[in-house]
N, C-alpha and C positions, 0 to 999 in steps of 0.2 A: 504494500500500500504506500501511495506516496504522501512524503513525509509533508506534516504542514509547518507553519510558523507564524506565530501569533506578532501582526505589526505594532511595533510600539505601543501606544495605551489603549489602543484599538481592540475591539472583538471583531476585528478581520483574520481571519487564517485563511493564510496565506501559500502557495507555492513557493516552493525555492528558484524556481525560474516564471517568468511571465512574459506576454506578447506584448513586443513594442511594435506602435505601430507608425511609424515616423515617416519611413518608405515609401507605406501605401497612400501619401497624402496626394503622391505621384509628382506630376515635373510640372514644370512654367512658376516656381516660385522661388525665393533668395537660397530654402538653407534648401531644396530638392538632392534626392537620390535619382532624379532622370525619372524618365517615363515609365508609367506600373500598369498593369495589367489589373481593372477593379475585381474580376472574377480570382485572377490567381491569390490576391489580397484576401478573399472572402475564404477561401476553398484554405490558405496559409492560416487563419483564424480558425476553422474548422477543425484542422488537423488537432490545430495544438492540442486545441479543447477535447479532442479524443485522445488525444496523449495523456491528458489527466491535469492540465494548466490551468488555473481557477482564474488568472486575471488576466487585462486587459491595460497597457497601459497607450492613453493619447495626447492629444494636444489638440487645442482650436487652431492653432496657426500650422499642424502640421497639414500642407495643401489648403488652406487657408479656408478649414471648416470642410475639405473633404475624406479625411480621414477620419472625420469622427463618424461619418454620413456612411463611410463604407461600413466601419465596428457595427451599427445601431443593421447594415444590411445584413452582416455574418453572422448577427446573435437572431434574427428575425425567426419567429418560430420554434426556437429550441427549445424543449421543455425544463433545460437545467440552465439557466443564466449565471455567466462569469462575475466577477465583482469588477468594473469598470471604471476607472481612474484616468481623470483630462484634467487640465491644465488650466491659469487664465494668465493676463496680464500681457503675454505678447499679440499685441493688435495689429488692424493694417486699414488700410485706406480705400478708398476707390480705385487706387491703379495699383492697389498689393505692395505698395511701401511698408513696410515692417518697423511700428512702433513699439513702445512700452507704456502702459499705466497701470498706477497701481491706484487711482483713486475709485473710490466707493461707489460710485454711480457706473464708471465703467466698469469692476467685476462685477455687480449684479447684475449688468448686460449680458455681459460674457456667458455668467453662469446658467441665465435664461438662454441665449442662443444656445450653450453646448446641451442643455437639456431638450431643446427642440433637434435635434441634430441627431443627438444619441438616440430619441425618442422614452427617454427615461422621466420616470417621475421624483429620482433621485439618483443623485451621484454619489457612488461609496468613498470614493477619494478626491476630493479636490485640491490642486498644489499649485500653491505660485511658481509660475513657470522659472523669473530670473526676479534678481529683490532690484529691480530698478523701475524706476528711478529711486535709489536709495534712500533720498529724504522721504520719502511717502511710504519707506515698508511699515511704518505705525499703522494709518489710514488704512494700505492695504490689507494687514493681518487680521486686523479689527472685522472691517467690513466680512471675511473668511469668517472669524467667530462668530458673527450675528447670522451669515447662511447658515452655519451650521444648527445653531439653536431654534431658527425657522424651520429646519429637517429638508431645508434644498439638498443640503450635501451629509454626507454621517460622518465623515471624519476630515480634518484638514492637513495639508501637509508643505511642504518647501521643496524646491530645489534650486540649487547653485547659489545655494546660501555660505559663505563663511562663517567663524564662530559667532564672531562678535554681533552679525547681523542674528543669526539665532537667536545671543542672548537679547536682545532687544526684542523679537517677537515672542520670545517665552514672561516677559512682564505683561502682556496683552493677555496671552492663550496657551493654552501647552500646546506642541507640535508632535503628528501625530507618527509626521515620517518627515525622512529627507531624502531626498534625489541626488546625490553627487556624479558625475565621470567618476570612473574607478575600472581601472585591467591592467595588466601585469606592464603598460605600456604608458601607465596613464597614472601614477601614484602620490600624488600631491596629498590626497584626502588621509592617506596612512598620518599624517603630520600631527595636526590639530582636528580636524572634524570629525574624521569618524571616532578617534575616542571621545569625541564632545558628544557625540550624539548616542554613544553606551554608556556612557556615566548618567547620562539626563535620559536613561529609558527612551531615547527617538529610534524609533524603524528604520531604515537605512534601506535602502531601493537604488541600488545603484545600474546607473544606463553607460553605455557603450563597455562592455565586459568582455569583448572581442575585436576593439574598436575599430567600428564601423567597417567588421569585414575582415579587416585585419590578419589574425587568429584564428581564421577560420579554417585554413588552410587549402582554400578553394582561391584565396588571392597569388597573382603570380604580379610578376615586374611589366611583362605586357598587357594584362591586364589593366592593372594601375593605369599605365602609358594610355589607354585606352576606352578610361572612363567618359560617359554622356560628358558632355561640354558643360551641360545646366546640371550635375552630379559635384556637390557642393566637397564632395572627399579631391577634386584636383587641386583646389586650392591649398591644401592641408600637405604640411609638413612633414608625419611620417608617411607620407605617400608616394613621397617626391625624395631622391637622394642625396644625401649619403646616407637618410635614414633609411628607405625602405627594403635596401638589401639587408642591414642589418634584424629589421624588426621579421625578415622573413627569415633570417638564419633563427631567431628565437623559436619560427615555426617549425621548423623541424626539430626542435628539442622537444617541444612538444609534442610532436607526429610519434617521434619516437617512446613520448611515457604514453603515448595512447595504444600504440599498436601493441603493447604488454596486454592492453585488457580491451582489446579492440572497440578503441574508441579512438573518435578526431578530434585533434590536433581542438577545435575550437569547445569541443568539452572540455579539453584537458583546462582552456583558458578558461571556460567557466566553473569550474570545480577549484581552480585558483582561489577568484574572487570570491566566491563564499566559505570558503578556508578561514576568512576573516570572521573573527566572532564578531564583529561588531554592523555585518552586513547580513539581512536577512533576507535578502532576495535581487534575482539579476534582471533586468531585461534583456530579452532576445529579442533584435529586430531580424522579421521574419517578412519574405517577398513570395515566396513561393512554399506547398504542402512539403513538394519535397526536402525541404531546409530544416523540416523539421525533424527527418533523420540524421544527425550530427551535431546536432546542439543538443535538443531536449533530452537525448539521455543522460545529460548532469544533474536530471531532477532527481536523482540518486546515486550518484557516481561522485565517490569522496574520495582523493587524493594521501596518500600514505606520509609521515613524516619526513620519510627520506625520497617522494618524490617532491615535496616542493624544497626540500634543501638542497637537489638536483636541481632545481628551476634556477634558486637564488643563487649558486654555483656559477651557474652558467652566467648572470646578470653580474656577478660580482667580477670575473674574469672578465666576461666584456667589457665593462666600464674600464678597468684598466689596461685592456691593448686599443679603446680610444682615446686616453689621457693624451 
């Protein structure tokens, strides 16, 4: 049986993996993955949920309110509904310029719109997407507690918060999760927040855990070379070299502790990332049903002492034949 986990102060239990859906919002906008298929999006949601994946995570601005629109088509009819989790605070305009607010009038906008979209009578998770503009994450957090107490949303949550902005919205409300970046490529969060958010009981939902592809082990260098034009990973760093031979040599370290228990290389990278006690759950973004065989099976697939002191090994040497 797959194992659950209770989010922060929340009575949500939870999986150890969940469907992100960021992809399926499809192309023609700023942060796009390129063009998506809405049926392969639906049929990728399907699967998971037969895989045993109890959530759902979205964004109003991912496709700019059409990925919420696909989640509300993939859940249509099913007799067991996921727990569904969207975002607010990043907005856009008439010609899909991408702003931010966090004041009060605009998320209870938001929150109506994703409720109409979703086709939901409530949302289980609601999270500020980014705490900007930073003077109004008070106004913002506030206006989140007052949804919640109305029973628009049942639980609230953060992402791409730092401490200090945490401790400021924990004077307002307790916080119910947080959202950081976090993968064996991406570990800033080890610093200061994730143990901010295990001392203070916060849920920890960490996105890109393979980043963006990455870890997957279905990325290659042509590939890369190769990505849609409007596919927001060309612009990106470890994509482009001298990083991406290395973060692909990482991959086969990994390929290699998976083929021990015939798993890929991008489970291996998510059985990493919940290795951390202080993370209760990953996102998988998922494009297609078949993707779901190579990830999803780290929703029980734990990682031995001595293969992540092989991982760190490996990260430890590297850093110093880059010095």
């Amino acid at each position: 049986m797959t194992e659950l986990r209770k989010l922060g102060n929340s009575d949500l239990k939870i999986t150890a993996l969940g469907v992100g859906a960021w992809a399926m919002g499809g192309g023609g906008w700023a942060f796009a993955w390129g063009s998506q298929d809405d049926s392969d999006s639906i049929s990728a949601i399907r699967a998971a949920l037969n895989a045993g994946v109890n959530w759902i995570d979205t964004a109003a601005i991912y496709g700019l309110g059409h990925s919420e629109e696909i989640v509300a088509k993939a859940l249509d009819g099913l007799p067991t509904k996921p727990y569904v989790f969207t975002k607010c605070e990043r907005r856009w305009d008439e010609n899909g310029k991408i702003f931010g607010s966090l004041k009060e009038d605009s998320i209870r906008k938001e929150c109506e719109d994703s409720l109409r979209r979703l086709k939901l009578d409530r949302i289980d998770l609601y999270q500020m997407h980014w705490p900007e503009p930073d003077a109004d994450i008070e106004e913002g957090w506030t206006a989140m507690a007052r949804l919640k107490e109305e029973g628009k949303v049942r639980w609230i949550g953060i992402s791409n918060f730092n401490v200090a902005q945490m401790k400021r919205a924990l004077k307002i409300a307790p916080i119910t999760s947080l959202q950081p970046p976090y993968s064996l490529l991406a570990r800033d969060a080890e610093k200061e927040i994730l143990p901010f958010a295990r001392e203070n009981g916060i849920g920890v939902i960490v996105y890109s855990p393979m980043r963006a592809g990455l870890l997957t082990g279905k990325m290659t260098k042509e590939r890369a070379q190769n990505l849609p034009q409007d596919d927001w990973r060309r612009r990106d760093k470890d994509f482009q070299e001298p990083r991406l031979s290395r973060n692909l040599e990482l991959v086969e370290v990994l390929r290699r502790i998976g083929q021990r228990h015939g798993r890929a290389p991008g489970e291996v990278a998510l059985a990493w990332t919940l290795s951390n006690p202080a993370v209760t759950a990953a996102i998988v973004g998922l494009r297609r049903a078949d993707q779901v065989e190579g990830t999803l099976g780290a929703l029980d697939f734990r990682l031995t002492p001595e293969e992540l002191s092989e991982i760190e090994g490996y990260r430890a040497a590297r850093a110093v034949v880059a010095q």
